[in-house]
N, C-alpha and C positions, 0 to 999 in steps of 0.2 A: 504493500500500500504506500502511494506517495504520501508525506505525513504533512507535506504545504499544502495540499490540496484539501488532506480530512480537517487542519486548521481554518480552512478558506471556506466549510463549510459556511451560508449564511444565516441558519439559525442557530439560538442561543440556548445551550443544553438548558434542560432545566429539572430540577430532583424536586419530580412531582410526587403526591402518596403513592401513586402506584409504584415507582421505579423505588423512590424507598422503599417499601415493603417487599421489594423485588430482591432489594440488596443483602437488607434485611434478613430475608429467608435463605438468600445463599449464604452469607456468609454464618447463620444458626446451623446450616447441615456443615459449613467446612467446618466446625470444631469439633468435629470428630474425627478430624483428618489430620493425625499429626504428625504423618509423614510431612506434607506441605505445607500447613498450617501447624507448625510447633511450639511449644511450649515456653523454650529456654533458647539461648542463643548462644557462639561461644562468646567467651568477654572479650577475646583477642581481635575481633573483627575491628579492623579500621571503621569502619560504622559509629561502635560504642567509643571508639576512643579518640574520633573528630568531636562527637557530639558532647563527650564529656571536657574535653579539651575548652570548649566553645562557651558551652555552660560555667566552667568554672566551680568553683569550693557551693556544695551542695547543701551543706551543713545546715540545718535550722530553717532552709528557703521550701519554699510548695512551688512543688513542678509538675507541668500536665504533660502528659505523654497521649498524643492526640491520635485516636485510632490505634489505639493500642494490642488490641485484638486480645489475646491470651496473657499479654504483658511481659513477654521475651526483653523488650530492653527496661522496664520497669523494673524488672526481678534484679537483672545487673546490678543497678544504678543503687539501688536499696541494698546490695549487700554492701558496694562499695562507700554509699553513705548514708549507712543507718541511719542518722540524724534529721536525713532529710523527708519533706513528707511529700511526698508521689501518689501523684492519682491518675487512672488511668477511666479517659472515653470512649466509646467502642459503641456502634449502630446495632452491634447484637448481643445482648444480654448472655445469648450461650456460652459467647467464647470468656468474658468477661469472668465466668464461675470458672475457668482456672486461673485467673490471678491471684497470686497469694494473697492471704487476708489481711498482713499488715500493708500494704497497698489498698490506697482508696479509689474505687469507682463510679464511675457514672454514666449510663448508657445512654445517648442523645446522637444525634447529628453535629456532622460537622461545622453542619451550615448555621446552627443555630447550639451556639456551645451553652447547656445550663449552668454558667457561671455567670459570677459578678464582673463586672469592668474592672481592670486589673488587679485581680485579687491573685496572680501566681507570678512568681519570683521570672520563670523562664519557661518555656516550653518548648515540647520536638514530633518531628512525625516522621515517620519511617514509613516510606513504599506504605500509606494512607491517604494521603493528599489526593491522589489516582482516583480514587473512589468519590471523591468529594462530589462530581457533576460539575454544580456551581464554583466553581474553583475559585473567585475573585471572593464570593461571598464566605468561602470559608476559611482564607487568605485573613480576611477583614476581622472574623473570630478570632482565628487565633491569636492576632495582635492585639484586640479588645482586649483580654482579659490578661496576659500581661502587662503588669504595669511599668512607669516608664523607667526606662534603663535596664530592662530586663534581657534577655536575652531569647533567640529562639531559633529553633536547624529546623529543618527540613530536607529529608534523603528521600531520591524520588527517581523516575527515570527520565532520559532523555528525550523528545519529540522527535529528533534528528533520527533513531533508532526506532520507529514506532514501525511492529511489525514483525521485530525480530521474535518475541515470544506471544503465545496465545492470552488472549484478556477475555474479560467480559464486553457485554455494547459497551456499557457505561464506562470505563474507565478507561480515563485519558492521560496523558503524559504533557509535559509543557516545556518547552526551549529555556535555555538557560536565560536570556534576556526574557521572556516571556513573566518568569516567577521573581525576577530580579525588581523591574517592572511594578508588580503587584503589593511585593515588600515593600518596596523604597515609599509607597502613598504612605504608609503608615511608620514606618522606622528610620531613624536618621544614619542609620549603618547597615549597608548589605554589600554581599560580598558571595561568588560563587568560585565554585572549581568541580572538576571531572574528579570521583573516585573509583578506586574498588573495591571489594571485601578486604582484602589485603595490603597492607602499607607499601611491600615491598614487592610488590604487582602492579605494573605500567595497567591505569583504566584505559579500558576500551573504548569509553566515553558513552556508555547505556547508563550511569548511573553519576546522576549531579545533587551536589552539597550546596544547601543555600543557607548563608548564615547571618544572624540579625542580631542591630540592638537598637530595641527602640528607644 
């Protein structure tokens, strides 16, 4: 698929009831899939250790983990800093009952985060963003609610690449200026780069870091 062309599309998605409850229900049956959908992640993954990098001393601060699913990088974060209090959002309640229980939850949409106006030190999303539909609207969340001078990543894939692996309809990918773009309305620091799972692994350029401080 050309991926300038499915951008050039000229209608504007949109995550109506039905496509949520669409999403919904897929992703309530992948939590029992934990071959693909897993639980834990390893800690070594460049992943965890951009984001933790990014984020900084966790200590004492409330951090949202946005679409969290099972809570794979939440689990990390909380061993490495107990002190910290972690919450994770996720559109399916299924998968959300394997997050450990000292990890706090909240099952909503992306596009409509049930928090206060910056009430979280920093937050991150990991390959969930994708899922969002409304991508600008859920862009706009996640910066609402932390407050300012906070910090927040997002790992996600490339649009450049869109093709390479099978998706659902709904989910989309976004160019590196694209999500750059979207940050910058609401943060006064953004900043991207090409990763991989591994530090010490030339990326392919399928997977982009976008990192903020608003």
């Amino acid at each position: 698929m050309n991926w300038k062309r499915w951008f050039s599309r000229p209608e504007t998605p949109r995550l109506t009831p039905e496509l949520r409850a669409r999403i919904q229900s897929s992703f309530d049956r992948a939590a029992g899939d934990e071959e693909h959908f897993p639980s834990t992640i390893d800690p070594r993954i460049y992943h965890v250790k951009l984001i933790r990098q990014h984020l900084g001393d966790l200590s004492g601060k409330r951090v949202l983990d946005v679409g969290c699913g099972k809570g794979r990088f939440a689990r990390v974060f909380h061993e490495q800093e107990p002190e910290a209090e972690l919450w994770g959002l996720d559109i399916s309640e299924e998968m959300l009952r394997f997050v450990p229980q000292d990890i706090q939850t909240r099952a909503g949409s992306m596009t409509e985060l049930p928090f206060e106006t910056g009430c979280f030190d920093a937050a991150y999303a990991t390959e969930s963003l994708e899922h969002a539909v409304e991508i600008e609207k859920a862009v706009s969340e996640i910066c609402r609610v932390v407050k300012p001078g906070g910090r927040i990543a997002i790992i996600d894939k490339n649009a450049e690449h869109w093709g390479k692996l099978e998706t659902p309809e709904w989910e989309r990918w976004f160019t590196r200026q694209e999500l750059e773009r979207l940050l910058a309305r609401h943060c006064r620091q953004v900043s991207s780069r090409f990763i991989s799972y591994w530090e010490d692994v030339e990326p392919d350029g399928l997977f982009l870091a976008w990192l903020a401080v608003k």
